[in-house]
VOVEX-154225 format. One record per residue (C-alpha): residue in three letters; x, y, z; residue number from 1. Coordinates in nm, 4 decimals. Example, Ala and Ser with C-alpha at 12.3 -4.5 7.8 and 13.67 -1.06 7.14 Angstrom:
BEGIN
<atom><rest>ala</rest><X>1.2300</X><Y>-0.4500</Y><Z>0.7800</Z><nr>1</nr></atom>
<atom><rest>ser</rest><X>1.3670</X><Y>-0.1060</Y><Z>0.7140</Z><nr>2</nr></atom>
% end
This chain:
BEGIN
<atom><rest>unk</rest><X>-0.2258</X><Y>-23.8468</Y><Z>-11.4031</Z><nr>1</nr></atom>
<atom><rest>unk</rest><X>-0.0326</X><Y>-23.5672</Y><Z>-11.1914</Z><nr>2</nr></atom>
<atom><rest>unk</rest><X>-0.1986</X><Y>-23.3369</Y><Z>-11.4799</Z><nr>3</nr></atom>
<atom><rest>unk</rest><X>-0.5344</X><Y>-23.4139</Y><Z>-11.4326</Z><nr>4</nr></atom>
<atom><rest>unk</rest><X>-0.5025</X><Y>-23.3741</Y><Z>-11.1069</Z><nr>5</nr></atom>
<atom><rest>unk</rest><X>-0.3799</X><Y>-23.0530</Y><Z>-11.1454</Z><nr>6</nr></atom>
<atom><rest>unk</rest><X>-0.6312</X><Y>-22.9409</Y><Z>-11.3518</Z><nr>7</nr></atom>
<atom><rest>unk</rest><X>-0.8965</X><Y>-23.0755</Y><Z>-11.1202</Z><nr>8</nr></atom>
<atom><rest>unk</rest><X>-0.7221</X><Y>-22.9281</Y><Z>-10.8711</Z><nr>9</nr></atom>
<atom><rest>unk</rest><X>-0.7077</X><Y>-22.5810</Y><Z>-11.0309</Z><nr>10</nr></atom>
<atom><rest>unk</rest><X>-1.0682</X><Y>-22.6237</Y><Z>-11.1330</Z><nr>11</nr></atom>
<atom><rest>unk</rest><X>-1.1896</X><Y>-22.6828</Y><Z>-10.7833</Z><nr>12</nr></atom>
<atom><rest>unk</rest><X>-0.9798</X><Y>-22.3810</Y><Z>-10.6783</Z><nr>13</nr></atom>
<atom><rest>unk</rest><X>-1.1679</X><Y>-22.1510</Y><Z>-10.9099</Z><nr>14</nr></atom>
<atom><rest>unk</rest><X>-1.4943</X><Y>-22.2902</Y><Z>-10.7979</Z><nr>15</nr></atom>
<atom><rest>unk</rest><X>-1.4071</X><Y>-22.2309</Y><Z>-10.4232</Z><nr>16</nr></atom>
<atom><rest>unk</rest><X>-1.2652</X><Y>-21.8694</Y><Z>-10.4874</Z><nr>17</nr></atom>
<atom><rest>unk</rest><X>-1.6229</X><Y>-21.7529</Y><Z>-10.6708</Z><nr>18</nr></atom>
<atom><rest>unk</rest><X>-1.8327</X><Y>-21.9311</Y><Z>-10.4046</Z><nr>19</nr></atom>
<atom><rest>unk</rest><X>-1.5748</X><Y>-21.7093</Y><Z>-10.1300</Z><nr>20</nr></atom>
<atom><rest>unk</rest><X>-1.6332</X><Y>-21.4318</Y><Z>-10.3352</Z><nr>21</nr></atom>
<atom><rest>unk</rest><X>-2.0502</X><Y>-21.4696</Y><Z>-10.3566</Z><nr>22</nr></atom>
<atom><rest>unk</rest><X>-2.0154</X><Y>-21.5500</Y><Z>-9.9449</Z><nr>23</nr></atom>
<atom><rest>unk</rest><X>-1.8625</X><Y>-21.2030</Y><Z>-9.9027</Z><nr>24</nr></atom>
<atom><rest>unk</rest><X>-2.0730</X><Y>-21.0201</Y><Z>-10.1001</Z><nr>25</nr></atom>
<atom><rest>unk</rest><X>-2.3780</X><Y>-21.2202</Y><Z>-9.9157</Z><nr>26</nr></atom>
<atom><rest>unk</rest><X>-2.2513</X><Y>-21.0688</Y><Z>-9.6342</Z><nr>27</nr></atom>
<atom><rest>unk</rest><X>-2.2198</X><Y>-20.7382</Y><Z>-9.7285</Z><nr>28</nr></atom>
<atom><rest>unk</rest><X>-2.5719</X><Y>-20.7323</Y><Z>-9.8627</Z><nr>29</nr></atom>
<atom><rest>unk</rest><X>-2.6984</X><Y>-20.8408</Y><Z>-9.4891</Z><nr>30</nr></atom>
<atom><rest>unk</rest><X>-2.4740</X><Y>-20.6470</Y><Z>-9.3090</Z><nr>31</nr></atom>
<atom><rest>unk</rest><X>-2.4650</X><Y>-20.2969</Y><Z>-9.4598</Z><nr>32</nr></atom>
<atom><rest>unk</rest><X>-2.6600</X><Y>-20.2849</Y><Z>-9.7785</Z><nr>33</nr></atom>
<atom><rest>unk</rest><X>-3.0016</X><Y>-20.3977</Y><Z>-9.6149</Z><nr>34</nr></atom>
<atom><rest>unk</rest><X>-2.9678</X><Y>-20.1927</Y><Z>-9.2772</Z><nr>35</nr></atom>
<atom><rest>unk</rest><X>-2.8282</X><Y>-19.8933</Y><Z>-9.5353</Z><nr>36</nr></atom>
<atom><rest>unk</rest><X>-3.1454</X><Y>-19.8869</Y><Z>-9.6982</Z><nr>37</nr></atom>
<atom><rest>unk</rest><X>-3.3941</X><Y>-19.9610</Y><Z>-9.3919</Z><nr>38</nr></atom>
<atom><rest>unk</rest><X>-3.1735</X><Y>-19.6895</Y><Z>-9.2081</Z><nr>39</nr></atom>
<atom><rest>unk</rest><X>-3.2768</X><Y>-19.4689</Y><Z>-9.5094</Z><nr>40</nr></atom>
<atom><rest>unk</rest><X>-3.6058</X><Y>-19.5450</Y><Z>-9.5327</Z><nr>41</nr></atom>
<atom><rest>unk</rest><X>-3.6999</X><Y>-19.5062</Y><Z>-9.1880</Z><nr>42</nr></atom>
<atom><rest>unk</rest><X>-3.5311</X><Y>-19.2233</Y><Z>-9.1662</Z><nr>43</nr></atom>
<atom><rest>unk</rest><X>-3.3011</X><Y>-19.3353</Y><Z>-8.8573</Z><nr>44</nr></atom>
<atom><rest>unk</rest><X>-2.9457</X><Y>-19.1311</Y><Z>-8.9057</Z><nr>45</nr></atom>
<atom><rest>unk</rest><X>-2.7557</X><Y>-19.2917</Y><Z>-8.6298</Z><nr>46</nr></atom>
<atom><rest>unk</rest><X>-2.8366</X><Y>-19.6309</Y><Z>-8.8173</Z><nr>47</nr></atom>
<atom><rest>unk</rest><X>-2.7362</X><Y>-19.5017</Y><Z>-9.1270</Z><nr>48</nr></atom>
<atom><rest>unk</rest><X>-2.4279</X><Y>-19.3951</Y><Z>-8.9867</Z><nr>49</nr></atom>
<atom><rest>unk</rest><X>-2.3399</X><Y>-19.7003</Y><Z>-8.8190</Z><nr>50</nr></atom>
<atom><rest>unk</rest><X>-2.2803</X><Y>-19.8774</Y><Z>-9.2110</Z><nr>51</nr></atom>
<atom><rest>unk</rest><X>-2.0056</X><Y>-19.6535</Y><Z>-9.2270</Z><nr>52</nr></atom>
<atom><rest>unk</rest><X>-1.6420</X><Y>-19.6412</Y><Z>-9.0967</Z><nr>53</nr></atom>
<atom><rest>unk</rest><X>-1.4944</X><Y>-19.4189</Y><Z>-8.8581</Z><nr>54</nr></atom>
<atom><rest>unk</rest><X>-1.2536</X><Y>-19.2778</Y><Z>-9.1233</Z><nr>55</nr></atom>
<atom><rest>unk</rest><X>-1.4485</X><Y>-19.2409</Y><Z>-9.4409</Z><nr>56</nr></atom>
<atom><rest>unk</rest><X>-1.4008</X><Y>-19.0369</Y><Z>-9.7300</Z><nr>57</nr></atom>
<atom><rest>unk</rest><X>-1.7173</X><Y>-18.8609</Y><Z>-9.8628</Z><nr>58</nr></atom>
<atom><rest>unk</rest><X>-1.7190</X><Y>-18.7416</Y><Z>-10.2759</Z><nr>59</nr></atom>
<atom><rest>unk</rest><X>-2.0170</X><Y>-18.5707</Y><Z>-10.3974</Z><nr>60</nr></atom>
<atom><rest>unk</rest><X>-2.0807</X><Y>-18.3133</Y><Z>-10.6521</Z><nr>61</nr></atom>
<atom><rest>unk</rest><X>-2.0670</X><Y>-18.0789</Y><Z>-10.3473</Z><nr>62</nr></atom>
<atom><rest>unk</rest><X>-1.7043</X><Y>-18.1844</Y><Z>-10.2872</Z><nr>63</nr></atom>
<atom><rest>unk</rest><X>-1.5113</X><Y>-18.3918</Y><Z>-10.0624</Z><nr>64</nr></atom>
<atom><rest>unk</rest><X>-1.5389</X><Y>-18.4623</Y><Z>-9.7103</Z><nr>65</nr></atom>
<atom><rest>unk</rest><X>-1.2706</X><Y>-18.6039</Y><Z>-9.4976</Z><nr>66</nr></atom>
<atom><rest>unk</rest><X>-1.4001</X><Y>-18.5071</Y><Z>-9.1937</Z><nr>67</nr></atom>
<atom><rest>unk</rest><X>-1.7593</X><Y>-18.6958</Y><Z>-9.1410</Z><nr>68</nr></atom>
<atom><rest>unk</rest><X>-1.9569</X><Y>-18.3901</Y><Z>-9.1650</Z><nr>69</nr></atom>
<atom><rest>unk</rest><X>-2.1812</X><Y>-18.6418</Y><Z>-9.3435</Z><nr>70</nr></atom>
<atom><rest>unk</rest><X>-2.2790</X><Y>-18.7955</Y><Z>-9.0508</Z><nr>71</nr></atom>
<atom><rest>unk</rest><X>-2.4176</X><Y>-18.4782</Y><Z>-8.8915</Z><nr>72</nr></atom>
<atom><rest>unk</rest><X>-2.5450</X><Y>-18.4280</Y><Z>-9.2098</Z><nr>73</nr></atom>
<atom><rest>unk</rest><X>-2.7472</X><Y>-18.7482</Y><Z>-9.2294</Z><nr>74</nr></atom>
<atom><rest>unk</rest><X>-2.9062</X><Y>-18.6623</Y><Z>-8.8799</Z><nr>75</nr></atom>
<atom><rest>unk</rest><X>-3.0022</X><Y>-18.3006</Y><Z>-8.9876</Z><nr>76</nr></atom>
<atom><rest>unk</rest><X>-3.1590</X><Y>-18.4232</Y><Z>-9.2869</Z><nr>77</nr></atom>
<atom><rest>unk</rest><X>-3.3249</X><Y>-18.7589</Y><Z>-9.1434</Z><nr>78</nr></atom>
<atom><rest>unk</rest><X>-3.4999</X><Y>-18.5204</Y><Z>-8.8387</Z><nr>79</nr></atom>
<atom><rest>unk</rest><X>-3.6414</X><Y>-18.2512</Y><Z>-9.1072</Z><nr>80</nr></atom>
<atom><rest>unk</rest><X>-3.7643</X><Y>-18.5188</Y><Z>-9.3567</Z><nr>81</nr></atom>
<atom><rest>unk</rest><X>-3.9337</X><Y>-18.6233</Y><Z>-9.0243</Z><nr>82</nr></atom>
<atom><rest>unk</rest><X>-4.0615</X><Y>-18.3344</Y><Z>-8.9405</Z><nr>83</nr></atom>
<atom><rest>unk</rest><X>-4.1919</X><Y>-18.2371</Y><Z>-9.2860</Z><nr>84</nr></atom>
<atom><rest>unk</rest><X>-4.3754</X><Y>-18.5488</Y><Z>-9.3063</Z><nr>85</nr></atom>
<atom><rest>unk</rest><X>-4.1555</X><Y>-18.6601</Y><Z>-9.5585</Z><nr>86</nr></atom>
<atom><rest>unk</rest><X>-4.1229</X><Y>-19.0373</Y><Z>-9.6322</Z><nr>87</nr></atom>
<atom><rest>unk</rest><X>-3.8280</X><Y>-19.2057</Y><Z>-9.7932</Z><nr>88</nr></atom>
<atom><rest>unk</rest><X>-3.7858</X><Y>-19.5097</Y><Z>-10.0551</Z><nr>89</nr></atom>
<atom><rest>unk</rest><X>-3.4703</X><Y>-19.5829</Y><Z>-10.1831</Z><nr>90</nr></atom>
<atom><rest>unk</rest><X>-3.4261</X><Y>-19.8252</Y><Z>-10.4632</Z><nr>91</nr></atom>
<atom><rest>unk</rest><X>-3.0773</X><Y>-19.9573</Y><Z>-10.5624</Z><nr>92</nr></atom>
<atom><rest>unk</rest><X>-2.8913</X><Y>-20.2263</Y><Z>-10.8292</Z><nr>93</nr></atom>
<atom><rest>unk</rest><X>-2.4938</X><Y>-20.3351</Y><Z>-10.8832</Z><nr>94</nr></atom>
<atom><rest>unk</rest><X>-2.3842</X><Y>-20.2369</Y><Z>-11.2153</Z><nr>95</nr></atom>
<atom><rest>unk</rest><X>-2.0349</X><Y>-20.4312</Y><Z>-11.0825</Z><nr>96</nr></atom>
<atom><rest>unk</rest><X>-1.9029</X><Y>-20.5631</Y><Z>-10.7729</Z><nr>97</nr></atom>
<atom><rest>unk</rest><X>-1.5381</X><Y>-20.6346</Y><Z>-10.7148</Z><nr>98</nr></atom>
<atom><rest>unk</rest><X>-1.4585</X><Y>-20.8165</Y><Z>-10.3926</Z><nr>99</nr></atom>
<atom><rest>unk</rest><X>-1.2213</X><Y>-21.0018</Y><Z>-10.2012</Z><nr>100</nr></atom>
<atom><rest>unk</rest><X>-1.2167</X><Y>-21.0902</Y><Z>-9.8017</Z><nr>101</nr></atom>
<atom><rest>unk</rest><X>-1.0584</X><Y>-20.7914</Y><Z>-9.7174</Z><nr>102</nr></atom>
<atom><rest>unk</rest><X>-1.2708</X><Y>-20.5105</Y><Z>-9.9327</Z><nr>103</nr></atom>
<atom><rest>unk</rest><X>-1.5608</X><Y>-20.4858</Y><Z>-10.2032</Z><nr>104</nr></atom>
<atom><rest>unk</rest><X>-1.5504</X><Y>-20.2068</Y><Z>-10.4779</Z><nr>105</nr></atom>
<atom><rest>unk</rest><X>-1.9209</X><Y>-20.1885</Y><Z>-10.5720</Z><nr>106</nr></atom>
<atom><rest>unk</rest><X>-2.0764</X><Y>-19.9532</Y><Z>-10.8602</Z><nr>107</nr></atom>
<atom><rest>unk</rest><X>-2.4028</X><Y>-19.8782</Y><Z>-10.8995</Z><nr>108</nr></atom>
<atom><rest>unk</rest><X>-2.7271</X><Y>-19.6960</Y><Z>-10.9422</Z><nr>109</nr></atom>
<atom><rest>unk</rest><X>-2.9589</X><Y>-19.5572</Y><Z>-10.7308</Z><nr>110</nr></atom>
<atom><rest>unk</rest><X>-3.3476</X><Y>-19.4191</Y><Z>-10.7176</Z><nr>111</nr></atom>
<atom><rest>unk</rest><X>-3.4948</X><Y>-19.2193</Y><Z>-10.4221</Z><nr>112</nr></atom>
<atom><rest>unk</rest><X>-3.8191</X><Y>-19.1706</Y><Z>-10.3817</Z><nr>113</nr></atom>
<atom><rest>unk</rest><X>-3.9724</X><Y>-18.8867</Y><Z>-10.1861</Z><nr>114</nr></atom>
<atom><rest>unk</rest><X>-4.3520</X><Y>-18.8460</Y><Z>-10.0712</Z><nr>115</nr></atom>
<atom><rest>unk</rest><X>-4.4892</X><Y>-18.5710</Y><Z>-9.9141</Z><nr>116</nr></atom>
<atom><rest>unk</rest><X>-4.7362</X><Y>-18.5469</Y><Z>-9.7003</Z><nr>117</nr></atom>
<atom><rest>unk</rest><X>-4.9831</X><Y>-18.4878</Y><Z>-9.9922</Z><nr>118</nr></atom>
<atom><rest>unk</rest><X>-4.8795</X><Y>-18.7885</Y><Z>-10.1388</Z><nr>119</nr></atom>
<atom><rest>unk</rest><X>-4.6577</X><Y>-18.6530</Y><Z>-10.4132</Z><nr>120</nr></atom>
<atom><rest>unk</rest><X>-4.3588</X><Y>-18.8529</Y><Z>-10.4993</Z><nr>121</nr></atom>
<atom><rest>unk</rest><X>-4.0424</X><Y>-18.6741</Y><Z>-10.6458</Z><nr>122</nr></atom>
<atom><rest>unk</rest><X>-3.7720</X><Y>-18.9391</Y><Z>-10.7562</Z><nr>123</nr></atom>
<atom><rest>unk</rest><X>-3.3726</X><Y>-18.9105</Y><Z>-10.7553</Z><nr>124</nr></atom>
<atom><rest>unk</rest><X>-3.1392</X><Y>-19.0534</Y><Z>-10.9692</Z><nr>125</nr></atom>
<atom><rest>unk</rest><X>-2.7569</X><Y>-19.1378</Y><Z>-10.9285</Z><nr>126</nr></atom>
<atom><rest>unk</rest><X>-2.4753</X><Y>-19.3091</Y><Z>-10.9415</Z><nr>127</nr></atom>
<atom><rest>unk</rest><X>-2.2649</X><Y>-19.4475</Y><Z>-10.6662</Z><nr>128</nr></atom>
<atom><rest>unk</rest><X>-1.9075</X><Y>-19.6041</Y><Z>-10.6384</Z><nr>129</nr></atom>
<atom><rest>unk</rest><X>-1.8329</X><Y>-19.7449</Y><Z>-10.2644</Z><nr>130</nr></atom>
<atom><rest>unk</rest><X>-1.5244</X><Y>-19.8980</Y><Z>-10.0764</Z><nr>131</nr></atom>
<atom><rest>unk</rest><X>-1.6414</X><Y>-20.1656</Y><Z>-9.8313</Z><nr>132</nr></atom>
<atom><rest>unk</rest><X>-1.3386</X><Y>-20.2632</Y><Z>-9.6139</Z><nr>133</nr></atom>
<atom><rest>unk</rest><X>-1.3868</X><Y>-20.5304</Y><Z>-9.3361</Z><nr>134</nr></atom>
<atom><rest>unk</rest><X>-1.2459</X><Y>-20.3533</Y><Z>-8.9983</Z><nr>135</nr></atom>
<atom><rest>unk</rest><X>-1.2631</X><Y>-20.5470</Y><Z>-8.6915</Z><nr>136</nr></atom>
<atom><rest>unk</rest><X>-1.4430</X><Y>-20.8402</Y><Z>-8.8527</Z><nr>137</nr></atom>
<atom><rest>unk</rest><X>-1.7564</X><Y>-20.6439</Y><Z>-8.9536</Z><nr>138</nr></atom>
<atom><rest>unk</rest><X>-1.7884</X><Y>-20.4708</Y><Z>-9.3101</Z><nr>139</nr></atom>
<atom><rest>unk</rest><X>-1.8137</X><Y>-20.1195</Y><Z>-9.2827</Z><nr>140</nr></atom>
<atom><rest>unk</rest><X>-1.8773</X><Y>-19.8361</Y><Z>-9.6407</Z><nr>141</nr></atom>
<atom><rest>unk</rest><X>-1.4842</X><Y>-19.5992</Y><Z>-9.6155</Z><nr>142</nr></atom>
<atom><rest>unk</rest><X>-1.5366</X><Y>-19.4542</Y><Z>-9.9060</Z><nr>143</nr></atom>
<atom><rest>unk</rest><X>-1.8185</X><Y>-19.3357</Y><Z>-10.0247</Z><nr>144</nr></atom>
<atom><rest>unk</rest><X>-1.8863</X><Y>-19.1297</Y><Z>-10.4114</Z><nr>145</nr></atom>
<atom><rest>unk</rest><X>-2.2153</X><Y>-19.0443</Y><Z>-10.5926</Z><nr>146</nr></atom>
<atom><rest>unk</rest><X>-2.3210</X><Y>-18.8170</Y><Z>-10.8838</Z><nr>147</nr></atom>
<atom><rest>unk</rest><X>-2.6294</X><Y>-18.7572</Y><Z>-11.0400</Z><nr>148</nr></atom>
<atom><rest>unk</rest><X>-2.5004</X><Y>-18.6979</Y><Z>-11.3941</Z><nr>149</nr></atom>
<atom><rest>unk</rest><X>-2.2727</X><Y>-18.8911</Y><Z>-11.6075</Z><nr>150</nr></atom>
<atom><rest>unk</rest><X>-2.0510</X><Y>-18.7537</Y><Z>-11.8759</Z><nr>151</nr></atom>
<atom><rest>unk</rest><X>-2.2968</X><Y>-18.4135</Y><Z>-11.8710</Z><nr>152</nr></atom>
<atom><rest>unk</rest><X>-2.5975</X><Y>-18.6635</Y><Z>-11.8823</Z><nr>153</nr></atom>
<atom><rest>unk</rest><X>-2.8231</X><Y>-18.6485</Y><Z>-11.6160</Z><nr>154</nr></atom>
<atom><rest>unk</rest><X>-2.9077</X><Y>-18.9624</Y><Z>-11.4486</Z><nr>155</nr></atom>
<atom><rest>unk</rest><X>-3.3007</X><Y>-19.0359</Y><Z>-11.4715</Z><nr>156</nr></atom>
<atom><rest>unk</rest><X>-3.5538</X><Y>-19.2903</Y><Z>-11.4553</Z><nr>157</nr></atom>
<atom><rest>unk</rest><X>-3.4870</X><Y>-19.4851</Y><Z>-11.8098</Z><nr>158</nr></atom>
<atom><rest>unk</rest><X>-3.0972</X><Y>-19.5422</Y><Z>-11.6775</Z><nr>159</nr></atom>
<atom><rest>unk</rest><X>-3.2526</X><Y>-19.6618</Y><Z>-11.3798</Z><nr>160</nr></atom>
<atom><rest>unk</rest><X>-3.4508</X><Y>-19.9085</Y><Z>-11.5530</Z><nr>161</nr></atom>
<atom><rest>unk</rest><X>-3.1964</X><Y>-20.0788</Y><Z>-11.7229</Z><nr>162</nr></atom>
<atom><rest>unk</rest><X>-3.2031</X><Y>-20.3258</Y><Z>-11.4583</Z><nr>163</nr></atom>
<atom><rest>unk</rest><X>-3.4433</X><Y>-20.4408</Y><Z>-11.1388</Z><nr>164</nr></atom>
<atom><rest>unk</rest><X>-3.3702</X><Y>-20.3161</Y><Z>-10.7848</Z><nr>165</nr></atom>
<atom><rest>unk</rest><X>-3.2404</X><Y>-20.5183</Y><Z>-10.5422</Z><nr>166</nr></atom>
<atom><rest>unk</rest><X>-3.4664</X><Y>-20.7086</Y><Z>-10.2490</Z><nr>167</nr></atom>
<atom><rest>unk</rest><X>-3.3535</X><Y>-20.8094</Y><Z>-9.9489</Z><nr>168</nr></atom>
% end
C-alpha cells in the first residue's frame, strides 16, 4: 500500500511540476512575449525596452553588447521606421522552451515583415535564443541572441513555415 501511494504520489508530483511549468510559460507569453511583439509592431521603443532587463546581454551577428546600446538602438530605429512610413509585423514560434520559476531558455524562429509606404512588403528571417529571468517578481528577456543563418544556411521563409506563428 505505502507503494502505491508512492507512486501516486510521484505521479501527482509530475503532473503538478508540468502544469507549474505551462503556468510560467503562460506568463511569460502575457507578460513579455505579447507586449514584445505589440511594442514591435507599433513601433513604440521605450515599450520594447521595458521586456528587457536592466543588465542584458545582446549577441547578434554584429557582435556583443554588454552595455544596452540596444536600447538606444531600438528607439533610433522605431522613430525612422516612423518616419519613413514604415510599418512593422513580426511573426514568431518556439522551436523549445525550457523553464522553471526562476528562468525560461526559449529557442525559436522569427519572421518580420516590412511595408513601405507603397505597400511593398520585404520579410526577415531568424533565429533567436533568449534568457527570461524573473527579477523582482516580473519576467524580464537578460539575454538576448539572434542570427539569420544557420550552419552557413540562410534562414528564409520555408524554415519559417515549418510551423504556425504564435497568437496571442
Amino acid at each position: 500500500m505505502k507503494k502505491l501511494l508512492y507512486i501516486l504520489l510521484l505521479l501527482l508530483g509530475v503532473q503538478l511540476h508540468s502544469q507549474t511549468v505551462a503556468d510560467f510559460q503562460k506568463e511569460i507569453d502575457e507578460t513579455v512575449w505579447k507586449p514584445f511583439q505589440q511594442a514591435f509592431e507599433a513601433l513604440d521603443g521605450e515599450a520594447l525596452n521595458a521586456t528587457y532587463a536592466d543588465e542584458v546581454l545582446r549577441v547578434t551577428p554584429q557582435g556583443i553588447d554588454t552595455q544596452n546600446s540596444f536600447k538606444a538602438a531600438n528607439l533610433k530605429r522605431f522613430e525612422q521606421n516612423k518616419t519613413d512610413g514604415i510599418s512593422i509585423a513580426l511573426d514568431f514560434w518556439f522551436d523549445s522552451r525550457h523553464t522553471n520559476g526562476a528562468a525560461s531558455y526559449e529557442v525559436g524562429f522569427y519572421r518580420i515583415g516590412f511595408t513601405n509606404k507603397a505597400r511593398e512588403t520585404n520579410y526577415s528571417y531568424g533565429q533567436f535564443h533568449i534568457v527570461i529571468k524573473k527579477q523582482n517578481g516580473e519576467w524580464k528577456i537578460t539575454q538576448d541572441w539572434d542570427t539569420t543563418t544557420i550552419n552557413g544556411k540562410t534562414i528564409g521563409a520555408e524554415d519559417f513555415a515549418k510551423k504556425e506563428p504564435l497568437k496571442f
